[in-house]
C-alpha positions in Angstrom: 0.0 0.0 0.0 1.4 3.2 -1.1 1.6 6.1 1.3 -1.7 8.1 0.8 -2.2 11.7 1.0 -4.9 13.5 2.8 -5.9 17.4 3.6 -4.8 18.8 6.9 -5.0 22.8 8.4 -1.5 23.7 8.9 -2.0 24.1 12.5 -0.9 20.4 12.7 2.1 19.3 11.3 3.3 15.6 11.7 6.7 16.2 13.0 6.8 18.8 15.4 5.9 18.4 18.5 3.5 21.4 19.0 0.6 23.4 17.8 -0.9 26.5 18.3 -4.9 26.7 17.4 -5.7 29.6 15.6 -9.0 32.0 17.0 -10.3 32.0 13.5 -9.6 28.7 11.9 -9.4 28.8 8.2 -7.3 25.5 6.7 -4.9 25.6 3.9 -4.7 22.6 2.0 -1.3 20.6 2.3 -0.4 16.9 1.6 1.1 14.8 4.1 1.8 11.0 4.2 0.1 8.9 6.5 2.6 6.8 7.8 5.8 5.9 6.2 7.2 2.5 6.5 10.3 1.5 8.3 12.2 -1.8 8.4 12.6 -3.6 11.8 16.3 -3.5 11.3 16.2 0.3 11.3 15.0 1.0 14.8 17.8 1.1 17.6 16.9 0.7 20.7 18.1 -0.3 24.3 16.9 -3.3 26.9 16.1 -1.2 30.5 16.7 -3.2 33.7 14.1 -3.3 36.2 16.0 -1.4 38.6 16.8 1.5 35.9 13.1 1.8 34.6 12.1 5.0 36.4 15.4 6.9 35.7 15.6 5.6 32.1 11.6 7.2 31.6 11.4 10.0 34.2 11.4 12.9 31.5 8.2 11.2 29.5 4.9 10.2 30.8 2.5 7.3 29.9 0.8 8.2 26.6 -1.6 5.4 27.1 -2.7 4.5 30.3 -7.0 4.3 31.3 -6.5 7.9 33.2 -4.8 9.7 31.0 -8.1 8.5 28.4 -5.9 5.9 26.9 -8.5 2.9 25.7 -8.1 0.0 23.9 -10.4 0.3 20.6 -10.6 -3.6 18.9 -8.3 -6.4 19.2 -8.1 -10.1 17.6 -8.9 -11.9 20.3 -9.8 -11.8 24.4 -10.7 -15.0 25.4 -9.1 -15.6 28.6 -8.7 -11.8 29.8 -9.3 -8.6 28.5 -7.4 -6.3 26.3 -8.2 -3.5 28.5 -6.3 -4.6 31.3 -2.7 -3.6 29.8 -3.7 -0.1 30.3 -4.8 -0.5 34.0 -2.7 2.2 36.1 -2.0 -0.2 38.9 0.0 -2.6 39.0 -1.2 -6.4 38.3 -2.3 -8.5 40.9 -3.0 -12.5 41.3 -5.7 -13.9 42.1 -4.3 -17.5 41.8 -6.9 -20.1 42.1 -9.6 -18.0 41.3 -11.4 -19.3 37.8 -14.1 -18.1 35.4 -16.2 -20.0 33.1 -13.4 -19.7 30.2 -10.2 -20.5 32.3 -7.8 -19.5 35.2 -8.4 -15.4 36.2 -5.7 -13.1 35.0 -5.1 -9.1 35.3 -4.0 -8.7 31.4 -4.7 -9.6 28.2 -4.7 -13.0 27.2 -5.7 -14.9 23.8 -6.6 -18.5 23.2 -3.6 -21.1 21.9 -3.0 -22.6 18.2 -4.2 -18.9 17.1 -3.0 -16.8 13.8 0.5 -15.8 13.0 0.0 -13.5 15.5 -2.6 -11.3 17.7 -3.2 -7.9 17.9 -5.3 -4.9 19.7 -4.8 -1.2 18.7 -5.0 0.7 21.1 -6.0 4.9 21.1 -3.4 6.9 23.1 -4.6 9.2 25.8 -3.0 11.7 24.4 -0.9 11.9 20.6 2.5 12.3 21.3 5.8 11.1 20.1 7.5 8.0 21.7 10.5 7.4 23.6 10.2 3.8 24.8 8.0 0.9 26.4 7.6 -1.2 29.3 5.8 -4.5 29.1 5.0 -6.6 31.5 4.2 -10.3 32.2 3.5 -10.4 35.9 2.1 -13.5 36.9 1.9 -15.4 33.5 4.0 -18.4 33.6 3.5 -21.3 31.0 1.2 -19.0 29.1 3.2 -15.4 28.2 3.7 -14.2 24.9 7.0 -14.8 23.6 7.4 -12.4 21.5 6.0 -8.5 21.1 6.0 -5.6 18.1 4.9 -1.9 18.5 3.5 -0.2 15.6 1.9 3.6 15.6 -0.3 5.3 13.1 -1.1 8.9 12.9 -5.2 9.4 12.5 -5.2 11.2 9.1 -7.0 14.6 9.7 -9.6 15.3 7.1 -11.2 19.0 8.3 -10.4 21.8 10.9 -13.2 22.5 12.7 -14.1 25.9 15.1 -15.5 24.6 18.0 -17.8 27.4 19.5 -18.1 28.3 23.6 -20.7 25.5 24.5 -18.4 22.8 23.4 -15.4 24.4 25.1 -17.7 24.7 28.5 -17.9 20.5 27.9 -14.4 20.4 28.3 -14.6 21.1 31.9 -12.0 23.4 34.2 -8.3 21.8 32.6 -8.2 24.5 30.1 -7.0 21.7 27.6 -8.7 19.2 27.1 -8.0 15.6 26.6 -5.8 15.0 23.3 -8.4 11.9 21.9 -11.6 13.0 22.9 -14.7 10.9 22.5 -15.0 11.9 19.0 -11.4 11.4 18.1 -10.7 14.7 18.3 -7.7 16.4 19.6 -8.9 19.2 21.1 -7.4 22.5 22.7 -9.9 24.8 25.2 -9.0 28.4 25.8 -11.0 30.7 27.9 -12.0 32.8 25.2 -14.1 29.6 23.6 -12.5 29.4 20.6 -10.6 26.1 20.1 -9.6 23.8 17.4 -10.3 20.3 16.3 -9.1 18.2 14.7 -11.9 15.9 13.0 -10.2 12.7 12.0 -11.0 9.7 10.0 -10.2 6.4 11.6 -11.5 2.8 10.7 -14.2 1.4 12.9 -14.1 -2.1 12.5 -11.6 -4.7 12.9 -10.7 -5.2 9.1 -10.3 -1.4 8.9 -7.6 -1.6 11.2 -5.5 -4.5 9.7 -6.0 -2.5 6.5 -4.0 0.4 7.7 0.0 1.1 7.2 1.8 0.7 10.4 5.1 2.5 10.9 7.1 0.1 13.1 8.1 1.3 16.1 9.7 -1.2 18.4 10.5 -4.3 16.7 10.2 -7.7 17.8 11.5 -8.2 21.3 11.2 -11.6 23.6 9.6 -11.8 26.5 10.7 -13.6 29.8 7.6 -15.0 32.1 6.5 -12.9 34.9 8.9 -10.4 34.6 9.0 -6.6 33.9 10.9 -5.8 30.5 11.8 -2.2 29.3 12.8 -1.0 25.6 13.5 2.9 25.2 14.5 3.8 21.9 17.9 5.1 20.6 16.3 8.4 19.4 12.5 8.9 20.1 10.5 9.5 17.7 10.1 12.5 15.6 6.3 11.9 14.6 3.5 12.1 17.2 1.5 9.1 16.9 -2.3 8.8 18.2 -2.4 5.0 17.9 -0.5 1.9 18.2 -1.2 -1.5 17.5 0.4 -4.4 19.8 0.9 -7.7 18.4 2.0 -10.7 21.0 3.5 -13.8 18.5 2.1 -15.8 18.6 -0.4 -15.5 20.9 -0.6 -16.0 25.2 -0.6 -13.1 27.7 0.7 -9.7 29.1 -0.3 -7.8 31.6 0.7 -4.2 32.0 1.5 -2.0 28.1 3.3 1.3 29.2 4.0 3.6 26.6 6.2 6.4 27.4 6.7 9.7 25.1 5.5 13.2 25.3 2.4 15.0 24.3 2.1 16.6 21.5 1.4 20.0 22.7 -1.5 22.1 21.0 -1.9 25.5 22.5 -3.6 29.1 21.9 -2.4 30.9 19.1 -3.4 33.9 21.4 -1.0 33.7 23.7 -3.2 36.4 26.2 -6.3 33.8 25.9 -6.1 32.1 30.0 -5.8 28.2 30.0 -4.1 25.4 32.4 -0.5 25.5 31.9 -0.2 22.8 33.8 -2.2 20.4 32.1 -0.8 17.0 30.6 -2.9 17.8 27.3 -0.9 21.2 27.3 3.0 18.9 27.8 2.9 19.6 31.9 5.0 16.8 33.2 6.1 16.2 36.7 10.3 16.5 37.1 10.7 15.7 40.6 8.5 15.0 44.2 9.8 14.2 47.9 6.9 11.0 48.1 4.3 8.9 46.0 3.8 6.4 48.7 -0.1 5.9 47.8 -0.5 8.0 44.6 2.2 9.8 42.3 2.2 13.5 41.7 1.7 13.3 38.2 -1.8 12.8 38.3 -2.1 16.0 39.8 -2.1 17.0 36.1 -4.9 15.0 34.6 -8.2 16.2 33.4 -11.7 15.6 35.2 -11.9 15.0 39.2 -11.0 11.5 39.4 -13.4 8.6 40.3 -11.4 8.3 43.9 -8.3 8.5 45.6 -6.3 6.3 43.1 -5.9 8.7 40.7 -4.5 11.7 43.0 -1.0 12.1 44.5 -1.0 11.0 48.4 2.2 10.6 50.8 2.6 8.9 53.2 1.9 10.1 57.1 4.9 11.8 58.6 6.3 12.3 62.7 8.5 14.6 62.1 8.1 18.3 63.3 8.0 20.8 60.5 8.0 17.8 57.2 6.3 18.7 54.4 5.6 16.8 50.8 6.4 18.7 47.5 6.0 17.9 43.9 7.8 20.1 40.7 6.0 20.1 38.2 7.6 21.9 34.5 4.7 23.8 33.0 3.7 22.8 29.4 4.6 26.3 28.3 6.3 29.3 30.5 3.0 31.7 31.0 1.7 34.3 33.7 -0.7 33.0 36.5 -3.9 34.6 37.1 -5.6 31.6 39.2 -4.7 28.5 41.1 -7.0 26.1 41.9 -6.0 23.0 44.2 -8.6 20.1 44.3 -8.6 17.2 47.3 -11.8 15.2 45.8 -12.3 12.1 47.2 -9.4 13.3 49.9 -12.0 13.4 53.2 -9.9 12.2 55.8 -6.2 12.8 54.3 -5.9 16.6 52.6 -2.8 18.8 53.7 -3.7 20.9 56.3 -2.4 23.6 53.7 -0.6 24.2 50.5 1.5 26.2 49.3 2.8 27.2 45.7 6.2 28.3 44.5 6.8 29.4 40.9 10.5 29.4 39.5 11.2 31.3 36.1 13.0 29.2 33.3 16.1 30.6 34.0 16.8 29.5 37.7 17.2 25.8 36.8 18.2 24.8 40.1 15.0 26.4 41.9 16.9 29.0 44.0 14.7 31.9 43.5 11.3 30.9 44.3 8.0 33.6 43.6 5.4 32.8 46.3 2.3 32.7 44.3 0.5 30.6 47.6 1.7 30.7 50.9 0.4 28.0 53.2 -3.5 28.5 52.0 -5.6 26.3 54.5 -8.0 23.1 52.2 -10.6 21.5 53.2 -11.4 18.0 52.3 -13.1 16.7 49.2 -13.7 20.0 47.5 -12.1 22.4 44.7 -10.3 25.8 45.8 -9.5 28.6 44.2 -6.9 31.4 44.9 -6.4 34.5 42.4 -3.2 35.3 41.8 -2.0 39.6 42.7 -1.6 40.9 39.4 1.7 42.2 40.6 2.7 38.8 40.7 0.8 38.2 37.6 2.5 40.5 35.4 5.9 39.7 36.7 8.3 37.4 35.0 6.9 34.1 33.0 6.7 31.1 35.1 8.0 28.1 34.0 7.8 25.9 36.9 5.7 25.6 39.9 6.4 23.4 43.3 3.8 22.1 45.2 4.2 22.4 48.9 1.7 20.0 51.2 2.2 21.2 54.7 2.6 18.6 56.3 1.7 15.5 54.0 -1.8 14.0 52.4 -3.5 14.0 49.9 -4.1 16.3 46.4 -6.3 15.1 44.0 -5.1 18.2 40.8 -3.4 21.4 40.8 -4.4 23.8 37.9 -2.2 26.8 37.0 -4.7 29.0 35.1 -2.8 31.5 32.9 -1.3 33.4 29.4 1.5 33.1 27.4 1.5 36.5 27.4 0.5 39.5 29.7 -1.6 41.1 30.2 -4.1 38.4 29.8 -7.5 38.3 27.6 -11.0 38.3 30.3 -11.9 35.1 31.1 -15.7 35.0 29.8 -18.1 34.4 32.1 -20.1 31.1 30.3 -16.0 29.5 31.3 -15.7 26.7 33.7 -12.4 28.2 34.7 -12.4 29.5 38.2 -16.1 27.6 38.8 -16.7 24.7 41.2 -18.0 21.5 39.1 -19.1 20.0 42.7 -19.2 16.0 42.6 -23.0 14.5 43.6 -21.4 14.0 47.5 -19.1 17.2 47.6 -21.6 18.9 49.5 -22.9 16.1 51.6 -20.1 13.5 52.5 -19.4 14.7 55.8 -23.2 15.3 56.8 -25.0 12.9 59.2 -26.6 9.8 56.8 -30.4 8.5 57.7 -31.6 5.3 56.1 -35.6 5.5 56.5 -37.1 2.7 57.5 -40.4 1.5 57.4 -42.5 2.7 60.1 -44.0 0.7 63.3 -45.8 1.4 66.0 -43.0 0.1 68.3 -40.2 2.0 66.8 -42.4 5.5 66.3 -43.4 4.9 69.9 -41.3 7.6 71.6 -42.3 10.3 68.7 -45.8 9.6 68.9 -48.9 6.7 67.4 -49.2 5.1 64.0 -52.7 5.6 62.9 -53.8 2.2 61.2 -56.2 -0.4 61.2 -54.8 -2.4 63.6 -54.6 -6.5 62.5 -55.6 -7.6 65.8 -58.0 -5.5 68.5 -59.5 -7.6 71.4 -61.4 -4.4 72.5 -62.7 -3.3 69.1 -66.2 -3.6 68.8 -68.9 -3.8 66.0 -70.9 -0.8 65.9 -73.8 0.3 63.1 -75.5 -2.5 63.6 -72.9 -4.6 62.7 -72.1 -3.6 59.6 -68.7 -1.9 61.1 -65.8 -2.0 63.0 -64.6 0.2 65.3 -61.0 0.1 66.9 -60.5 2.7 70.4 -57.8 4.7 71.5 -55.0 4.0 69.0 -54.0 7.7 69.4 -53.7 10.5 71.7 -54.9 13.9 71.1 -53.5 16.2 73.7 -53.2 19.7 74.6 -50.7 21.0 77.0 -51.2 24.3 77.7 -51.3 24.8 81.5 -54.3 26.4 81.7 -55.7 23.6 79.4 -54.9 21.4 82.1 -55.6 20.0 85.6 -53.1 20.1 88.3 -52.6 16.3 88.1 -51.7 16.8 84.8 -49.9 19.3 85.0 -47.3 17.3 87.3 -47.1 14.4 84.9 -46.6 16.4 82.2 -44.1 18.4 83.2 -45.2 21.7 81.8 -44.8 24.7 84.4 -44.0 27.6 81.7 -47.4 29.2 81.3 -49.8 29.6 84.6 -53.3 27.6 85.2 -55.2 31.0 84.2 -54.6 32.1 80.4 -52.7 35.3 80.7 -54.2 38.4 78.7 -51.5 38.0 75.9 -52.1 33.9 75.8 -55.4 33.2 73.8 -56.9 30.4 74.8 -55.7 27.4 72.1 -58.5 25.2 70.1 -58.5 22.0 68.1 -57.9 23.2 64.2 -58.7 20.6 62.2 -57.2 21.2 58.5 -56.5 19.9 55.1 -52.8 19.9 54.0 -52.5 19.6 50.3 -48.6 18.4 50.1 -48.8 18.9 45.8 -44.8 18.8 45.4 -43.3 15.3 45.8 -39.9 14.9 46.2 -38.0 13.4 43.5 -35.0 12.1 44.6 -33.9 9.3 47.3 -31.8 11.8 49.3 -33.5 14.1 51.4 -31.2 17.5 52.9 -32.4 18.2 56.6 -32.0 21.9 57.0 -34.5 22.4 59.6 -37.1 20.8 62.3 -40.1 22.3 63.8 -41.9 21.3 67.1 -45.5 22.0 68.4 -44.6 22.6 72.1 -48.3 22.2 73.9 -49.9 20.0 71.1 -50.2 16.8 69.6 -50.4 16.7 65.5 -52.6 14.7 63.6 -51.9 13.5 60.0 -54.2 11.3 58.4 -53.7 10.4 53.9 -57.1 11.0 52.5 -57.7 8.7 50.0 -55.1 6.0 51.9 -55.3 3.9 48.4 -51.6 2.9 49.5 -50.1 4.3 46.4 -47.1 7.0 47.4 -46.9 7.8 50.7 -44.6 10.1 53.4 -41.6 10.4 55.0 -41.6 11.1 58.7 -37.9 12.6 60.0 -37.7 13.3 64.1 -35.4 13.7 66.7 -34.8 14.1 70.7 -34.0 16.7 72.8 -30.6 18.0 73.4 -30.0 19.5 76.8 -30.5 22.7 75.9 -33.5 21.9 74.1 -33.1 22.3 70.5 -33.1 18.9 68.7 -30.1 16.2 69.1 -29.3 15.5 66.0 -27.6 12.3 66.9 -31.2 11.1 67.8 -32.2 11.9 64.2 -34.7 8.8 63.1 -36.5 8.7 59.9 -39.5 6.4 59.1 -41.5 5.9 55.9 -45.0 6.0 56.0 -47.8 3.8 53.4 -50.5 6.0 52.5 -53.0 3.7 54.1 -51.5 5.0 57.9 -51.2 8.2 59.5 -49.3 9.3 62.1 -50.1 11.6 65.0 -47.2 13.2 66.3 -46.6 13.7 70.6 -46.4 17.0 71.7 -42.7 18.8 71.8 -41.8 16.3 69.3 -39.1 17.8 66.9 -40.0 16.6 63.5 -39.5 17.7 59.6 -42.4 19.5 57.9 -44.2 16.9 55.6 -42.2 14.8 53.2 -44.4 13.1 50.7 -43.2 10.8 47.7 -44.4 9.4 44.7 -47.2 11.4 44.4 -49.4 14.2 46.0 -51.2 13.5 49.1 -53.8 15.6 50.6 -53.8 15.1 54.6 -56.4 15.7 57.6 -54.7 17.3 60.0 -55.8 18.1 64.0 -53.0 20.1 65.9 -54.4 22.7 69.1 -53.7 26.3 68.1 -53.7 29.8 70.0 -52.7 31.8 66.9 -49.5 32.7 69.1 -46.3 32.5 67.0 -43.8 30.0 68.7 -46.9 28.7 71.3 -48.0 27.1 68.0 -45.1 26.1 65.9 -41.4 26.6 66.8 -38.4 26.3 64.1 -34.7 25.4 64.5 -32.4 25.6 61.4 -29.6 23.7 61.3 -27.4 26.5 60.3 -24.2 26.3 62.7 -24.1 22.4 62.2 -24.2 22.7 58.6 -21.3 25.1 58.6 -19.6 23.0 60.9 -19.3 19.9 58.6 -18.4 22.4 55.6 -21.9 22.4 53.9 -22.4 25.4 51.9 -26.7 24.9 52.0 -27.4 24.3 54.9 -27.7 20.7 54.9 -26.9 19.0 58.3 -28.1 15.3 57.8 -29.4 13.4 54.9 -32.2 11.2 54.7 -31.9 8.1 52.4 -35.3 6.5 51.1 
């Protein structure tokens, strides 16, 4: 097959190793191979010991691996284990014994025997980039490894520039640039003026697409020991950016872990005033250097999204000493001029720094001996995204080229973004931006709040809040009344008023109650039996239900009876005790859900949550004494302070599950 020629903007160029995106994309026609052919025997490269692979790869950064967006797109065969296990960021595990219907359990890929010449899977890089080297690894496959491996790259052929408007650029989410190989194949670049580029490219979609396309080689064949780590880092890296590979095992078995190693091809604002993260992987950010990666390395601190949990974060390990910190340098994609820093600890709850700070270094002081504070020691809470502008003084100063990150003393960081221009001063960021906006995860705001499971309600366990009002299934003392024709079931509530001048002086003293005197007072009105219809019209419509607030009938009882009680939708019934000094525990917090066929008919002083219905609208009969006095009638306590305390910005102090 002869190497074809296709259309491309001259934004992209096949062998450099960055682009800028224009703001107003108009494509010039140019004609570029798609791959060029190169013999086995051509490529030089070196075996890496074990011991050497982190020093012989500590400048690049895995182009492939699942967090980085690197996913496996067709292979020959899976039948034992899954392709999509070589790009797993952790390392393999055994499970040794364990078995599935096709075999022995493996963490890799593995094919079936007596296959082909050889098998195959291509594989979409996170990222395009060019490529150093490899490390492949056949952890735990003994008797059934592959012997032998290739690498081969292809470069997606771009047919059309496309302007991607403000929306789209919103989609990308806060990292300024976005992931290289997006969902639609395109490598994208966000700037915060909304204009971006993309590059719309043609790729095969089936499995006899791929095996019609022209590999380049790019490591040749190389053997493979049994459970054993092998590395292969190439004389020269390559000069072309590749955005797939396709990685054959002859002539078929297993491996477990594919890294591939190389840098990302850089695409950045042809404005260089337009604000993006210069510290994003997408825009060439690497990490040079960090004092611990005990449970996460620092070089996910550069990935896009928030993570899925604390895996994909950098986290040291606990330190004793007085005055230890953690610290991670991180070489920017592109010197610029920071105008915002946010620092996110998602999925951190328990471990964050209790503070971080943030030291920029210009390109010039190689040995990071003249730092620029652009943080110092800014307190982080857990789980949540902050943001610190930078002084423009600062700002406008010299371009940064390098930023360390200072956790005081040690924890956890789930990404560090280093908004900012090329140039100064910088263009507005527009207000429909994600840049500078919290993107709160579903449990940011709730994690740390008190959690409720509701439970179906009983007479037993509602007891101490007040009576169920049912039918019960078994009365010795009901009677037939109505000549027979009905039932009629006695006291199965209590309907009390405990105003003290409602009340004898024998029930005063069981009661409790010596606030208000025997005789009403001229500004007490006397209180009566309301009876009322609720219409609740607005069911909720989720299964977690925020507590902000309680309210208590001090002197009365309340009554609330479904009418209708067909038993289709029902209520939720939230209540608490007492604290000492009488505002409601909320370590006594108990939540109940209620059929439509029952009511419920609340004690008096009984802290409780104003009506809760679900699944439908239910109109209620209500009987609750009234005076018409304020807080005689109905008292209110908002659980401001204990939201605050837990970090919830809404007031939330529980949650109620249903």
């Amino acid at each position: 097959m002869s190497p074809a020629t296709t259309t491309i903007a001259t934004a992209v160029a096949s062998d450099v190793s960055s682009t800028t995106t224009p703001s107003i994309v108009a494509p010039t026609k140019i004609a570029v191979a798609d791959a060029v052919a190169v013999p086995d025997s051509a490529i030089a490269y070196q075996t890496i010991e074990v011991a050497d692979l982190a020093a012989a790869f500590a400048d690049y950064v895995d182009l492939a691996v699942k967090t980085r967006g690197g996913e496996v797109l067709t292979t020959s065969d899976e039948w034992f284990a899954e392709s999509h296990n070589l790009l797993t960021a952790a390392a393999p595990i055994s499970r040794k014994g364990h078995f599935t219907p096709k075999g022995a359990w493996f963490d890799g890929w593995e094919t079936r025997r007596h296959g082909p010449e050889f098998d195959w899977c291509v594989i979409q890089l996170g990222y395009p980039g060019t490529i150093a080297g490899f490390e492949v690894d056949t952890a735990f496959f003994t008797g059934n490894h592959s012997p032998i491996v290739s690498v081969e790259g292809f470069v997606a052929s771009p047919s059309a520039t496309v302007a991607v408007g403000p929306e789209d650029v919103k989609a990308n989410g806060t990292s300024g640039v976005a992931n290289g190989a997006t969902s639609d194949q395109c490598s994208t670049v966000a700037t915060a003026s909304g204009t971006a580029a993309s590059l719309a490219t043609v790729i095969p979609d089936t499995a006899e697409g791929w095996e019609q396309v022209q590999w380049t080689p790019i490591l040749p064949k190389v053997a493979l020991s049994p459970d054993s780590r092998h590395g292969f880092k190439l004389e020269v890296p390559t000069t072309q950016f590749f955005t797939h590979i396709r990685f054959r095992m002859f002539p078929d078995g297993g491996v477990a872990r594919l890294r591939v190693y190389g840098r990302v091809h850089q695409v950045l604002p042809e404005d260089k005033a337009d604000v993006f993260d210069l510290a994003a992987v997408g825009a060439g950010a690497r990490v040079e250097a960090f004092s611990d990666a005990h449970f996460g390395h620092p070089s996910n601190l550069l990935l896009p999204g928030r993570g899925h949990d604390m895996s994909d974060g950098w986290e040291t390990k606990r330190s004793r000493a007085p005055g230890h910190v953690d610290w991670s340098l991180i070489n920017l994609g592109v010197a610029g001029h920071p105008t915002l820093i946010e620092i996110d600890t998602a999925h951190y709850m328990g471990n964050p720094p209790k503070s971080v700070t943030l030291l920029g270094f210009v390109a010039e002081d190689t040995l990071q001996e003249k730092p620029i504070t652009l943080l110092s020691e800014a307190p982080v809470q857990p789980h949540r995204q902050h943001f610190f502008e930078i002084p423009s003084e600062l700002s406008s100063g010299p371009a940064i080229a390098s930023v360390k990150v200072v956790m005081i003393p040690d924890g956890g960081i789930k990404r560090v973004r280093v908004f900012g221009s090329q140039s100064w001063p910088a263009n507005a960021i527009p207000t429909n931006s994600l840049i500078g906006k919290r993107q709160p995860l579903p449990d940011e705001d709730t994690w740390n709040l008190l959690n409720i499971q509701a439970e179906p309600i009983t007479k037993e366990a509602f007891a101490p809040w007040g009576q169920v009002i049912e039918v019960p299934t078994y009365d010795p003392n009901s009677i037939k009344v109505n000549q027979g024709t009905a039932q009629k079931f006695s006291q199965i509530g209590q309907f009390s008023n405990l105003r003290s001048y409602a009340l004898n002086d024998e029930a005063i003293a069981a009661n409790g109650n010596k606030s208000l005197d025997k005789t009403c007072s001229p500004d007490r009105k006397p209180a009566t039996a309301n009876i009322a219809i609720f219409q609740c019209y607005k069911p909720v419509d989720t299964k977690d239900i925020g507590v902000r607030l309680l309210e208590r009938h001090s002197y009365s009882s309340q009554m609330f009876v479904p009418m209708g009680g067909d038993g289709n939708g029902g209520f939720v019934v939230v209540v608490a005790k007492d604290r000492s000094d009488g505002n409601p525990d909320l370590s006594t917090l108990k939540a109940f859900t209620v059929a439509n066929s029952q009511g419920i008919n609340y004690k008096p002083n009984v802290w409780h949550h104003p009506m809760i219905v679900t699944g439908r609208p239910v109109t209620f009969l209500t009987i609750t004494h009234e005076s018409g006095v304020g807080k005689d009638d109905c008292e209110e306590y908002w659980f401001k302070k204990e939201a605050a305390a837990v970090g919830n910005q809404d007031g939330v102090a529980a949650v109620v599950h249903i």
